[in-house]
C-alpha positions as CSV (number, residue, x, y, z in Angstrom):
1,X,-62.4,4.5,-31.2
2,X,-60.3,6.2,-33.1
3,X,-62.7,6.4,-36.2
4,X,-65.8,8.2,-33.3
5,X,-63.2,10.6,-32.5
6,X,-62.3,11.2,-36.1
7,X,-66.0,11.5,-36.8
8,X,-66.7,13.5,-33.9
9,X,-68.9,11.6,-32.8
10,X,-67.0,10.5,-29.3
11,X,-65.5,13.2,-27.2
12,X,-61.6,12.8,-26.8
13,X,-60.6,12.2,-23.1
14,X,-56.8,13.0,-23.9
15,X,-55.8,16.5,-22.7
16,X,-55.6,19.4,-25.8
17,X,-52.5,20.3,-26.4
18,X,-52.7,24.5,-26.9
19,X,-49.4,25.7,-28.9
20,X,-48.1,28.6,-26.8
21,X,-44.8,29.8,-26.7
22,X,-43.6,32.1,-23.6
23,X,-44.1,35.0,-23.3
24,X,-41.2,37.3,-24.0
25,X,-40.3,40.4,-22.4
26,X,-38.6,43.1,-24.0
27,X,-36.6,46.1,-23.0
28,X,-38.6,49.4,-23.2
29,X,-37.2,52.6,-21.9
30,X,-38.5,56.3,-21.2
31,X,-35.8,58.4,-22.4
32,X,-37.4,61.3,-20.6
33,X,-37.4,59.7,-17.1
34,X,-34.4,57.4,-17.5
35,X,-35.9,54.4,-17.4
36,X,-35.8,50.7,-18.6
37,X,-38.4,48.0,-17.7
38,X,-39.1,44.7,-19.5
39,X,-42.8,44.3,-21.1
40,X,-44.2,42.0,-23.1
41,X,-43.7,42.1,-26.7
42,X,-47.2,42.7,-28.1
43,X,-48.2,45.3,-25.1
44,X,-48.5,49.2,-25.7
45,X,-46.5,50.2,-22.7
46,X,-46.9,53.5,-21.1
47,X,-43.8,54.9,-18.9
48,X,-45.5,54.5,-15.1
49,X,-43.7,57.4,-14.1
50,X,-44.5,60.3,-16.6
51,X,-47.4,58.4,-18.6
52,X,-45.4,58.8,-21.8
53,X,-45.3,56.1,-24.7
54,X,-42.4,53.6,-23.9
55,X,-39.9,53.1,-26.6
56,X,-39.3,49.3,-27.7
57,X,-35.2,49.0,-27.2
58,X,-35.0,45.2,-28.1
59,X,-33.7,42.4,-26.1
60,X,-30.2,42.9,-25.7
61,X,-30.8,46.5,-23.9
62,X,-29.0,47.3,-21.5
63,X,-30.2,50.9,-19.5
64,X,-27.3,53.0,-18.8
65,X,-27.2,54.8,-15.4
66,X,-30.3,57.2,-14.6
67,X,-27.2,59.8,-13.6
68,X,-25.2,59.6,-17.1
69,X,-27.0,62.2,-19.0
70,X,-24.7,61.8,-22.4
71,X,-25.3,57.8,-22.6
72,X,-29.3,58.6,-22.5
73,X,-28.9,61.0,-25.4
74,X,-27.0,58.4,-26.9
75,X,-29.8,56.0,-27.1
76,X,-32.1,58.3,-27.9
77,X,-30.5,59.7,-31.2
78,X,-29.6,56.0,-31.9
79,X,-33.4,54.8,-31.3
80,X,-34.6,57.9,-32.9
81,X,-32.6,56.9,-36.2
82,X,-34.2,53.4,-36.3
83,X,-31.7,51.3,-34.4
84,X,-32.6,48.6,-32.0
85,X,-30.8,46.8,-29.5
86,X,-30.8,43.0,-30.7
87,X,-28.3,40.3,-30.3
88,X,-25.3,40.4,-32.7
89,X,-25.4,36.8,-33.4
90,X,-27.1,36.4,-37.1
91,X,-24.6,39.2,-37.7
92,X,-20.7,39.0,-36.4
93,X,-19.3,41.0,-38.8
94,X,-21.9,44.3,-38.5
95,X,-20.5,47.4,-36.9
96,X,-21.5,47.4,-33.4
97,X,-23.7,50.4,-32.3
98,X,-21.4,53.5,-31.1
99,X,-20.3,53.9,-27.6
100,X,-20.4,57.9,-27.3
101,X,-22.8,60.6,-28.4
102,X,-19.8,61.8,-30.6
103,X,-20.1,59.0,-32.9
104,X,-23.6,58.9,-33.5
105,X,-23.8,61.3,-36.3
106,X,-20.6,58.9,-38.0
107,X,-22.5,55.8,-37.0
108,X,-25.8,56.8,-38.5
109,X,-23.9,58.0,-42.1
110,X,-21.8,55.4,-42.2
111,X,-24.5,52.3,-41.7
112,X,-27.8,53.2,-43.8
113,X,-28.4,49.6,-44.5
114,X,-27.3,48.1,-40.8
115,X,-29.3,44.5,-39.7
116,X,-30.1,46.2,-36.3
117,X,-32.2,49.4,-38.2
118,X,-35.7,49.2,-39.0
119,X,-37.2,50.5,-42.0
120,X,-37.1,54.2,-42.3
């Protein structure tokens, strides 16, 4: 039997087994509206609220509050200079990203060559 399937000459009654992982859903926010959502990872995600392109954060994202003003320009000027928001694991002894706007422009000089930037 085994030989017919090989052969293709008898149909295989056993399931197929598709390879699919699941899907993963990653943090994208609008920095203009102040808002996070989770998307999956290979979608071009619009912001449903002002139709802009959604910016891919990365998975350990977390949204600050729509009111805090400062902590949105935060992420902007750290997403704007290439960083992303993954998990710190791989990497325990990097530099954590800053935690106020003031140290952004230190963060960025200091870190050209940080695990969590992206090619620029």
């Amino acid at each position: 039997m085994d030989l017919r399937r090989s052969a293709g000459t008898r149909a295989d009654p056993r399931p197929s087994q598709a390879v699919c992982g699941p899907d993963y859903f990653i943090a994208h926010a609008c920095c203009e509206c102040r808002k996070s959502w989770k998307v999956r990872a290979d979608a071009g995600a619009a912001c449903p609220l002002c139709g802009s392109c959604l910016h891919e954060m990365g998975r350990s994202f977390k949204a600050p509050k729509r009111s805090d003003a400062e902590q949105w320009q935060k992420v902007q000027a750290v997403w704007s200079a290439g960083f992303r928001f993954w998990s710190y694991r791989s990497h325990p002894d990097t530099e954590p990203l800053p935690e106020r706007l003031r140290e952004v422009d230190d963060f960025i000089r200091r870190n050209p060559k940080h695990p969590m930037r992206i090619a620029r």
